[in-house]
DOLODO-124755 format. One record per residue (C-alpha): x, z, y; chain; residue number from 1. Coordinates in Angstrom, 3 decimals, decimal comma, always signed. Each point is the difference from the previous one (the first is absolute). Layout:
% DOLODO-124755
X | Z | Y | A | NUM
...
This chain:
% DOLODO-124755
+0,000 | +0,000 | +0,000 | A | 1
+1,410 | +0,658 | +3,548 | A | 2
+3,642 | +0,408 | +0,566 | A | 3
+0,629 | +3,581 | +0,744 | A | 4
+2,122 | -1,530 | +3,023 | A | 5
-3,312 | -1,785 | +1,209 | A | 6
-2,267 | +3,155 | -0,934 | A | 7
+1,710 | +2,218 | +2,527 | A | 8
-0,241 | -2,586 | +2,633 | A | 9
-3,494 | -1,175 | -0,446 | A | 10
-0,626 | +3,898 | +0,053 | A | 11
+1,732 | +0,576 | +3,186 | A | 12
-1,527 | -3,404 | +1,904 | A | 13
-3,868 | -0,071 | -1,782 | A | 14
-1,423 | +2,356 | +2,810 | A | 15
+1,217 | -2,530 | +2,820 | A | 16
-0,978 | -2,803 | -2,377 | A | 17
-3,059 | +1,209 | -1,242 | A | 18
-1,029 | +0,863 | +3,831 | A | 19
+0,784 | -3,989 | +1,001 | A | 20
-1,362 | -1,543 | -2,938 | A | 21
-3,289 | -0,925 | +1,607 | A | 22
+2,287 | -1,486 | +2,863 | A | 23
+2,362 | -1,728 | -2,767 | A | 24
-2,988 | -1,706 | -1,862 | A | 25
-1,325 | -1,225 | +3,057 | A | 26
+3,080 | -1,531 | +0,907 | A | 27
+0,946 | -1,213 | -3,398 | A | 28
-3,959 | -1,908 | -0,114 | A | 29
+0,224 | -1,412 | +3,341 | A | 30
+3,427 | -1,552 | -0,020 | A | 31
-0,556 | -1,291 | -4,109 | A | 32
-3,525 | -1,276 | +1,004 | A | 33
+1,580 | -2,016 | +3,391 | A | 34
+2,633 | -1,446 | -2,191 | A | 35
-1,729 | -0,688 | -2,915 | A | 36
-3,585 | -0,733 | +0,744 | A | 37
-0,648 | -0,984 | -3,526 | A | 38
-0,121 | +3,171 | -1,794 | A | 39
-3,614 | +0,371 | +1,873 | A | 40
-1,203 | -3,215 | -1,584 | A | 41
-1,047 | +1,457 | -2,773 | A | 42
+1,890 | +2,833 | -0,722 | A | 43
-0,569 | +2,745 | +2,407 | A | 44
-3,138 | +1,559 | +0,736 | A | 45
-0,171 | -0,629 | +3,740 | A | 46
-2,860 | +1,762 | +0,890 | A | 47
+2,222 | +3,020 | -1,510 | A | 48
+2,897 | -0,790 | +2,526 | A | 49
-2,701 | -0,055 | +2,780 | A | 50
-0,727 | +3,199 | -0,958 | A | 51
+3,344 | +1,934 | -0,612 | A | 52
-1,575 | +0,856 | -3,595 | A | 53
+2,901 | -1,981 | -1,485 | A | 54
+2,841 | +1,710 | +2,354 | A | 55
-1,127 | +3,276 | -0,559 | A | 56
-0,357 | -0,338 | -3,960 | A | 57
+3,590 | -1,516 | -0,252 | A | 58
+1,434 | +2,574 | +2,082 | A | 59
-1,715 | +2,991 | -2,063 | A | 60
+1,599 | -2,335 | -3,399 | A | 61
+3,102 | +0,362 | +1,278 | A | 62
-0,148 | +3,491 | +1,030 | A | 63
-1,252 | +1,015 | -2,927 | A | 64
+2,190 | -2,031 | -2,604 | A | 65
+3,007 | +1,806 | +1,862 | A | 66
-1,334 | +3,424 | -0,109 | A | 67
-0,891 | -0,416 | -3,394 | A | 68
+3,848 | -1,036 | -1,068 | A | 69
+1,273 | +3,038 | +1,999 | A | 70
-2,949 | +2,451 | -1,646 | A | 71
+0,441 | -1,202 | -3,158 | A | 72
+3,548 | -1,601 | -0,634 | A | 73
-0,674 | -0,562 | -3,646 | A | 74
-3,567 | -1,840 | +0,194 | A | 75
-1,088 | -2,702 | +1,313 | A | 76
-3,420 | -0,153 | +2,037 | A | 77
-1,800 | -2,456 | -2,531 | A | 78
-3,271 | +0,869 | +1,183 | A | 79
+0,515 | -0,969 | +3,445 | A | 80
+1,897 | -2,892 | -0,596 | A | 81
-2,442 | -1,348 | -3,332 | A | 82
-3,102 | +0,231 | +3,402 | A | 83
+2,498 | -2,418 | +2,097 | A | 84
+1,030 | -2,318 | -3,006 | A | 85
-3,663 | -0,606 | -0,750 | A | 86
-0,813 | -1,251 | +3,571 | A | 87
+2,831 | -2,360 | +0,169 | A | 88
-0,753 | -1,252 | -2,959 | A | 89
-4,003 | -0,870 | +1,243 | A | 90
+1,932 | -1,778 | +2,471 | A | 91
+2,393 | -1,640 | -1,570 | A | 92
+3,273 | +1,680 | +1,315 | A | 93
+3,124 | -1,435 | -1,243 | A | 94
+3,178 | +1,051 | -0,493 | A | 95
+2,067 | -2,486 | +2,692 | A | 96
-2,045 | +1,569 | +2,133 | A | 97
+1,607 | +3,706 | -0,133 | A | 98
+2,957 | -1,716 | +1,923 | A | 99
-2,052 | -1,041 | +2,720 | A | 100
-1,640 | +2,889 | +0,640 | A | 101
+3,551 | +1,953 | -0,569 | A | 102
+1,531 | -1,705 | +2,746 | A | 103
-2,822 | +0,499 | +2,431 | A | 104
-0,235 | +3,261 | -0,796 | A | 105
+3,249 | +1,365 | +0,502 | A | 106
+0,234 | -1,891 | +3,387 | A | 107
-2,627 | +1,755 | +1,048 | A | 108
+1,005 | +3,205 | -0,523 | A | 109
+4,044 | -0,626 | +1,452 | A | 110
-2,669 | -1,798 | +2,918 | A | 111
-2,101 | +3,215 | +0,402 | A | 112
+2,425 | +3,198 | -1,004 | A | 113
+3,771 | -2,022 | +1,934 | A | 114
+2,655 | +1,973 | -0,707 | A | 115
-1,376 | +2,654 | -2,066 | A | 116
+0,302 | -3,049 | -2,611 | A | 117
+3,830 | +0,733 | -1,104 | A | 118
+1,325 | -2,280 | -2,846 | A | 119
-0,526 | +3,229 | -1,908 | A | 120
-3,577 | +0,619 | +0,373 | A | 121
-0,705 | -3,853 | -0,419 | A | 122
+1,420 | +0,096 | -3,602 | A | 123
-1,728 | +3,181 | -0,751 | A | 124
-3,783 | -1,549 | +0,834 | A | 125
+1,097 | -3,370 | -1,332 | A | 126
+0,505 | +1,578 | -3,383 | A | 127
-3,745 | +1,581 | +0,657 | A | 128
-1,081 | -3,266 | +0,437 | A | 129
+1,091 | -1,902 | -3,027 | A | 130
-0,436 | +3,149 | -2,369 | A | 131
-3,725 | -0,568 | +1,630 | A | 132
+0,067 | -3,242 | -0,042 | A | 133
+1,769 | -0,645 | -3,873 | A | 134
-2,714 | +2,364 | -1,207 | A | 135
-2,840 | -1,877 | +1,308 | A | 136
+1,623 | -3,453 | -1,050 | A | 137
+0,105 | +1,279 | -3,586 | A | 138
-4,030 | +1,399 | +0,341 | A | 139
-0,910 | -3,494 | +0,861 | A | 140
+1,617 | -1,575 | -2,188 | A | 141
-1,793 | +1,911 | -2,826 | A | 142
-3,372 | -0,243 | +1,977 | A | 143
+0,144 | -3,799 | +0,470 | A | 144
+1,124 | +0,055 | -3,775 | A | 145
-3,378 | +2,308 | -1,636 | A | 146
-1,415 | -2,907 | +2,828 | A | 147
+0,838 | -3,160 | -1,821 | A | 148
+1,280 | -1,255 | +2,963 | A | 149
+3,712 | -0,515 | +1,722 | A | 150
+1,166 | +1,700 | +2,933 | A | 151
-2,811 | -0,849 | +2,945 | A | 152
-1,780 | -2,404 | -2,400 | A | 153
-3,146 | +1,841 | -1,003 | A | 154
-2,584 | -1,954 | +1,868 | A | 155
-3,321 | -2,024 | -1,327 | A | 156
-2,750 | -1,529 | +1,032 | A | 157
-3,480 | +1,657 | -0,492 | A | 158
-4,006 | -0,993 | +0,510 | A | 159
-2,316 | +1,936 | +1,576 | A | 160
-2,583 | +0,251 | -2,585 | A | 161
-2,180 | +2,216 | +2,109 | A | 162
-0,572 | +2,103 | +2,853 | A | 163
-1,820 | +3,188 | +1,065 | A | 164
-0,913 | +1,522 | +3,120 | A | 165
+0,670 | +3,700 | -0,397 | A | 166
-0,567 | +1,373 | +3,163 | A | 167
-0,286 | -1,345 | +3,176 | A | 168
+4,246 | -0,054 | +0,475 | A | 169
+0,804 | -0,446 | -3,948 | A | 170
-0,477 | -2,675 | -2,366 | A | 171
+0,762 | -0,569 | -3,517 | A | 172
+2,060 | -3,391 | -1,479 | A | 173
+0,070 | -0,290 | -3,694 | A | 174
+2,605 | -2,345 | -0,926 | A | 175
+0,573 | -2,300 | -2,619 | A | 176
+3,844 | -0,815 | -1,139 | A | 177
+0,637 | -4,119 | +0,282 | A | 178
+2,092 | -1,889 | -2,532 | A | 179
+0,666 | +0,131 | -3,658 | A | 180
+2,319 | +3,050 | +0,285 | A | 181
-1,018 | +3,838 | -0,867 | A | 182
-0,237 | +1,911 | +3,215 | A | 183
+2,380 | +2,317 | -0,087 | A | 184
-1,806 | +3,918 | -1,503 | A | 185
-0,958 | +2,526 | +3,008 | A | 186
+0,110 | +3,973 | -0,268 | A | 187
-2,597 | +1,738 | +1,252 | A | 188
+0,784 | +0,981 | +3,566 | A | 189
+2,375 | -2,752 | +0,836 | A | 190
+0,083 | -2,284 | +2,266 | A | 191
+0,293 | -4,043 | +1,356 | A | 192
+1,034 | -1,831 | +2,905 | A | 193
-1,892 | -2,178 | +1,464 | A | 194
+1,781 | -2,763 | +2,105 | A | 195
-2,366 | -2,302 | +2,376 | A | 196
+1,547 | -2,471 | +2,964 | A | 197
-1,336 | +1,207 | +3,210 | A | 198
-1,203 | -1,806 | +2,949 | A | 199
+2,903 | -0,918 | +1,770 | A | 200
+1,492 | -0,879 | -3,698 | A | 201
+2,582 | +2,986 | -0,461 | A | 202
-1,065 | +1,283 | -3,559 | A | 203
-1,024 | +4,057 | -0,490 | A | 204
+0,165 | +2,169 | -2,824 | A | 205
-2,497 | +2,749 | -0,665 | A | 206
-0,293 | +2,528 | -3,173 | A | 207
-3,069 | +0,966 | -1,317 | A | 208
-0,822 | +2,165 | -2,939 | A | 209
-1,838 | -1,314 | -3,066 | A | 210
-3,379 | +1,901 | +0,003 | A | 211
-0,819 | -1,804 | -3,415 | A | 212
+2,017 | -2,509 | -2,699 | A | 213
-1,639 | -1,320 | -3,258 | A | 214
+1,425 | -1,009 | -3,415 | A | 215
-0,422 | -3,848 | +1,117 | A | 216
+2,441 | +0,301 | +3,471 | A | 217
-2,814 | +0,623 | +2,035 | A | 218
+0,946 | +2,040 | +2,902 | A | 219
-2,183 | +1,603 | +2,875 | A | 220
+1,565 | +1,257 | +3,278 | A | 221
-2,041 | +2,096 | +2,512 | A | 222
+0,698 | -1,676 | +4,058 | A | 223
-0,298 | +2,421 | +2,950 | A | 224
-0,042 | -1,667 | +3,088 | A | 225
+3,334 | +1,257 | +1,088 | A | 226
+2,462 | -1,584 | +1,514 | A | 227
+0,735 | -3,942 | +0,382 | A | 228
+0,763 | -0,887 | -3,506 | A | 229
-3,662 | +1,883 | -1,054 | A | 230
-1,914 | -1,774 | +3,306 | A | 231
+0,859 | -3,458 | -1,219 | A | 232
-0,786 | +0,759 | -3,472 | A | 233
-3,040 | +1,604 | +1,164 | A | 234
-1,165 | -3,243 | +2,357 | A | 235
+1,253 | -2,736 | -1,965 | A | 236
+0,241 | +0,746 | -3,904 | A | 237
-3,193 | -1,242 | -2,054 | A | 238
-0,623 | -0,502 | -3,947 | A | 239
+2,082 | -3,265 | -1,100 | A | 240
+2,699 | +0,884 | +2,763 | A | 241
+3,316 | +0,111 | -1,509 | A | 242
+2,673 | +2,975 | +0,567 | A | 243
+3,472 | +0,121 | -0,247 | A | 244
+0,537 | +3,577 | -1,929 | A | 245
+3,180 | +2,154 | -1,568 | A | 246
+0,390 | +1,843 | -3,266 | A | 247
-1,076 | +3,522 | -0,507 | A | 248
+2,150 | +2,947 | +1,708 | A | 249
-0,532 | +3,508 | +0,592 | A | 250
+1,785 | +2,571 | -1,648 | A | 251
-2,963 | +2,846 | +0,435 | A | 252
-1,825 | -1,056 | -3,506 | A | 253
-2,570 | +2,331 | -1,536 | A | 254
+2,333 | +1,137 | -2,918 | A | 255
-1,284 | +1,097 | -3,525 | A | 256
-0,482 | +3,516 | -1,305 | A | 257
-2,870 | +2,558 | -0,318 | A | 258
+0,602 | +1,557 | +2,916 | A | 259
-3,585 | +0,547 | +2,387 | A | 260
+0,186 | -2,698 | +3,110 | A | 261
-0,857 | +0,197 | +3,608 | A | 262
-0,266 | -2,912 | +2,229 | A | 263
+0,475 | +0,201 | +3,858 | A | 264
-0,641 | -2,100 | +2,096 | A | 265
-1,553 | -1,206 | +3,818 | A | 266
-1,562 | -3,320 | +0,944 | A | 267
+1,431 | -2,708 | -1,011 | A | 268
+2,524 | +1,994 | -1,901 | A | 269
-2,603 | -0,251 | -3,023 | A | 270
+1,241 | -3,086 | -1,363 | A | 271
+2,854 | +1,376 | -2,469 | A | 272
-2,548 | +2,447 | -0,904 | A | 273
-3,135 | -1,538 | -1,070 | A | 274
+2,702 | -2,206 | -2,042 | A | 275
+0,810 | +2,719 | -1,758 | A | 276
-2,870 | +1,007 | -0,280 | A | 277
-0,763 | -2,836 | -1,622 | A | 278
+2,365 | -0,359 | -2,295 | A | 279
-0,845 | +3,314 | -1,032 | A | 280
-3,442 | -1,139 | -0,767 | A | 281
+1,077 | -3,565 | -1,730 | A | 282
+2,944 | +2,510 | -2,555 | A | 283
-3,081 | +2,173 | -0,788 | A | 284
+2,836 | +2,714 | +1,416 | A | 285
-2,416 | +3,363 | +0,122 | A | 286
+2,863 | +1,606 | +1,993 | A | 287
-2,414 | +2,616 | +2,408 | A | 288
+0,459 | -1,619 | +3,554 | A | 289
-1,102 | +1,776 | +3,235 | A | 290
-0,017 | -2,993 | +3,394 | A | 291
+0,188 | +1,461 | +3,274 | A | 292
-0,904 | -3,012 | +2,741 | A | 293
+0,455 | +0,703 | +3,935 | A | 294
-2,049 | -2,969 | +1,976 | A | 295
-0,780 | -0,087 | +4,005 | A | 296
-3,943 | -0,814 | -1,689 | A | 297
-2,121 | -0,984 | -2,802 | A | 298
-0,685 | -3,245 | +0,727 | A | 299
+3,689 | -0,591 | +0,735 | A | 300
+0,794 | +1,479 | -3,119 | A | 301
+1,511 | -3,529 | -2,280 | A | 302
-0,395 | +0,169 | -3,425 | A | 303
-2,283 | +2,908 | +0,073 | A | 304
-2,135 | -1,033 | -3,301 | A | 305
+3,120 | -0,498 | -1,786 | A | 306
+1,218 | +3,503 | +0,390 | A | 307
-3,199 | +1,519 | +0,111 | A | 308
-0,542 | -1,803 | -3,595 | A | 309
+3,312 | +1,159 | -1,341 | A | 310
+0,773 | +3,500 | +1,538 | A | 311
-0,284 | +3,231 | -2,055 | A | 312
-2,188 | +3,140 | +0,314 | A | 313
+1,153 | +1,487 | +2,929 | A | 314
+1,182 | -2,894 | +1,826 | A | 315
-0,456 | +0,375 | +3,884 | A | 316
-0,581 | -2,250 | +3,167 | A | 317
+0,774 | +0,942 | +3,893 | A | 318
-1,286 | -2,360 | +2,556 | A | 319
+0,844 | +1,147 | +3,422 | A | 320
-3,067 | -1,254 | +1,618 | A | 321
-2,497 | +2,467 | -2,167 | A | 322
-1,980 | -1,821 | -2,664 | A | 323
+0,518 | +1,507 | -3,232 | A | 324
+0,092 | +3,507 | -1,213 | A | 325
+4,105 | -0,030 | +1,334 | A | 326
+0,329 | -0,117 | +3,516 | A | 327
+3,361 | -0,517 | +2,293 | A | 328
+3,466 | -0,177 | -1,793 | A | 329
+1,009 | +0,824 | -3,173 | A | 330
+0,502 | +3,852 | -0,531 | A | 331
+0,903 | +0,646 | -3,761 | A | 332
-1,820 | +3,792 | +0,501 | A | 333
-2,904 | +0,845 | -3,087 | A | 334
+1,837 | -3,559 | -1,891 | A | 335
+1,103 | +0,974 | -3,231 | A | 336
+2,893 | -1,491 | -0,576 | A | 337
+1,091 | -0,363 | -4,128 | A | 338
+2,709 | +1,945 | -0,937 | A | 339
+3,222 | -2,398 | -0,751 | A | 340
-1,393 | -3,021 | +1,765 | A | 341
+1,388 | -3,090 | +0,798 | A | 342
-0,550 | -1,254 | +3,937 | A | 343
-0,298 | -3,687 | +1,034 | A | 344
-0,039 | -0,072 | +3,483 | A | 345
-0,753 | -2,861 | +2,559 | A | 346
-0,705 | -0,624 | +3,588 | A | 347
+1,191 | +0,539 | +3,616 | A | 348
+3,249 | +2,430 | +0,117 | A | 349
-1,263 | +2,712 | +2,085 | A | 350
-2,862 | +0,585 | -2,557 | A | 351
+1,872 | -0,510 | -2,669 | A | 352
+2,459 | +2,336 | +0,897 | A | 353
-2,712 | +2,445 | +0,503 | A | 354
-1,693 | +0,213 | -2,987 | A | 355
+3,135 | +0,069 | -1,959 | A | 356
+0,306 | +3,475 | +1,904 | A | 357
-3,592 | +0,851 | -1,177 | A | 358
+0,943 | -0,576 | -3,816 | A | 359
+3,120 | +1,571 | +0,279 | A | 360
-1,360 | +3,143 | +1,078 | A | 361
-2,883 | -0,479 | -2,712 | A | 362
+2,919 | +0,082 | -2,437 | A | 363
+1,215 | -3,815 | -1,154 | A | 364
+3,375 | -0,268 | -0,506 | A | 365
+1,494 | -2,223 | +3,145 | A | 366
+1,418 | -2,277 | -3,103 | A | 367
-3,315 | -0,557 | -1,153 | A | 368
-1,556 | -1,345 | +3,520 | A | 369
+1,049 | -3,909 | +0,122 | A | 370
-1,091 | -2,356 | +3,045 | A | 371
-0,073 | -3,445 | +0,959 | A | 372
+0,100 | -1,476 | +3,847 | A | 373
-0,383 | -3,293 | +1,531 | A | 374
+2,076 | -2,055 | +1,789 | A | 375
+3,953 | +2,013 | +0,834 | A | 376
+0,538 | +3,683 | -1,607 | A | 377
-0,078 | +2,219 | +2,958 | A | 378
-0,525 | +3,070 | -2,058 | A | 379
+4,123 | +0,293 | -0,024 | A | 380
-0,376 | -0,411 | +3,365 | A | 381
-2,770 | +2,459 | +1,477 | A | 382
């Protein structure tokens, strides 16, 4: 792992770095994006550089990956780095292109921190990087392997078989796989990138969970009217369209075992879990499962029937705006939560981040609580 040189000095300088990283990344994404205005075509989410979203959860990656070598000399953060292998690979990362963000990287940082940058300290966070950066080549590699597919080349073309109007911001699009070929299997709970050519012809990438997959390739995904990749779906996309769609990622998968499940989750953040849910239903798994759902209403609530069909006794709904026998946010007080569960978790960080306190202090083991975001990681991060 790290040099014991490098250690010391990464010790000594990850305060000042650490406190400039949001300044570094900003750098680093401005001057790449000015010289190589490609990557955005296609590559880079840039409604998530419009944002910051992006900045902030590569700054909190890097953070954390050093911490973790210093914490934990011996071990290497897998967990952390399996989340950020997974979402390259639904993009289609490569390695060549570690180099190029390498060397705008590092200029950014000798740009923003001067002469704090001493030959010394650059070889220290240069071997973070590639120690980062070697481990996530080798995860993709392995990914785009279990894939079927080579480095970057996981992509398909798919038919909208149908549609459905959720609510009155989310639709449904069951998909049909096009060609001869198998469609590569899907987990429950993982994902797909959607990549459509916008307007002014620069193409955008977009993940959205799998709320349902069938033995035939069929695949649904659930469409809130989010951001500009969803809006153009949301306008535009109608059954006999064609879409241009990845192979499965995701590394939060409901796992096997006998151990009772809960599933989290808040709007949209429903999709992994009525999957699960219904692959539950489809194994004839009789696993007890408890679903807690957050929503801002009813009415607003997508995918309701589904997980109203397939929750357990027990299960509970909050909608903020007071229908139901829940009102306001979720508070986990008078839920009984099984003793030993397994959490699946999904939706916006701030919630999600609260209700993992909730079941902590009901008693689940912080192992045992799992979640899944969309879009950049910035749990690291917050």
């Amino acid at each position: 792992m790290l040099s014991d040189e490098s250690a010391a000095v990464v010790r000594a300088t990850l305060p000042v770095v650490g406190a400039a990283l949001d300044d570094i990344t900003a750098r680093f994404y401005d001057t790449m994006f000015a010289d190589r205005p490609e990557l955005l075509d296609g590559l880079f989410n840039r409604g998530n550089q419009r944002n910051g979203e992006q900045r902030r959860a590569l700054a909190g990656s890097i953070a954390a990956f050093a911490g973790a070598l210093l914490d934990h000399p011996g071990e290497r953060p897998d967990a952390l780095l399996a989340r950020v292998a997974h979402k390259h690979a639904a993009v289609g990362v490569t390695d060549d292109q570690y180099v190029i963000v390498h060397k705008y990287l590092f200029g950014a940082i000798a740009e923003v921190l001067g002469d704090a940058v001493t030959p010394q300290v650059a070889a220290a966070w240069d071997e973070v990087y590639w120690l980062m950066a070697g481990a996530l080549i080798a995860m993709e590699a392995r990914i785009y392997a279990e894939a079927g597919a080579r480095e970057g080349a996981t992509w398909r073309q798919w038919r909208v078989a149908e549609r459905r109007e959720e609510t009155a911001d989310a639709f449904s699009l069951v998909l049909a796989p096009l060609g001869d070929d198998p469609a590569p299997p899907a987990l429950p709970g993982q994902y797909v990138s959607v990549r459509v050519r916008m307007p002014d012809g620069v193409h955008q990438l977009r993940q959205y969970t799998l709320s349902g997959s069938g033995a035939d390739g069929v695949r649904r995904i659930t469409v809130k009217r989010d951001g500009e990749v969803s809006a153009l779906l949301h306008d535009t996309v109608r059954p006999g369209d064609e879409l241009t769609l990845s192979a499965p990622f995701g590394e939060v998968t409901l796992a096997g075992g006998r151990a009772p499940l809960v599933f989290v989750s808040a709007g949209i953040g429903c999709t992994p879990i009525v999957a699960m849910l219904e692959h539950l239903a489809a194994a004839g798994d009789d696993r007890a499962v408890l679903v807690l759902h957050a929503d801002r209403s009813k009415d607003g609530h997508a995918l309701r029937a589904d997980m109203e069909r397939l929750a357990g006794p027990g299960s509970a709904f909050w909608y903020e705006e007071g229908e139901g026998r829940r009102t306001g946010r979720m508070d986990l007080t008078g839920v009984e939560i099984p003793e030993g569960a397994v959490v699946y978790m999904c939706g916006p960080l701030a919630f999600m981040r609260d209700a993992r306190a909730q079941l902590i202090e009901a008693g689940v083991a912080p192992r045992d609580i799992h979640y899944e975001v969309f879009g950049p990681d910035l749990w690291p991060a917050a």
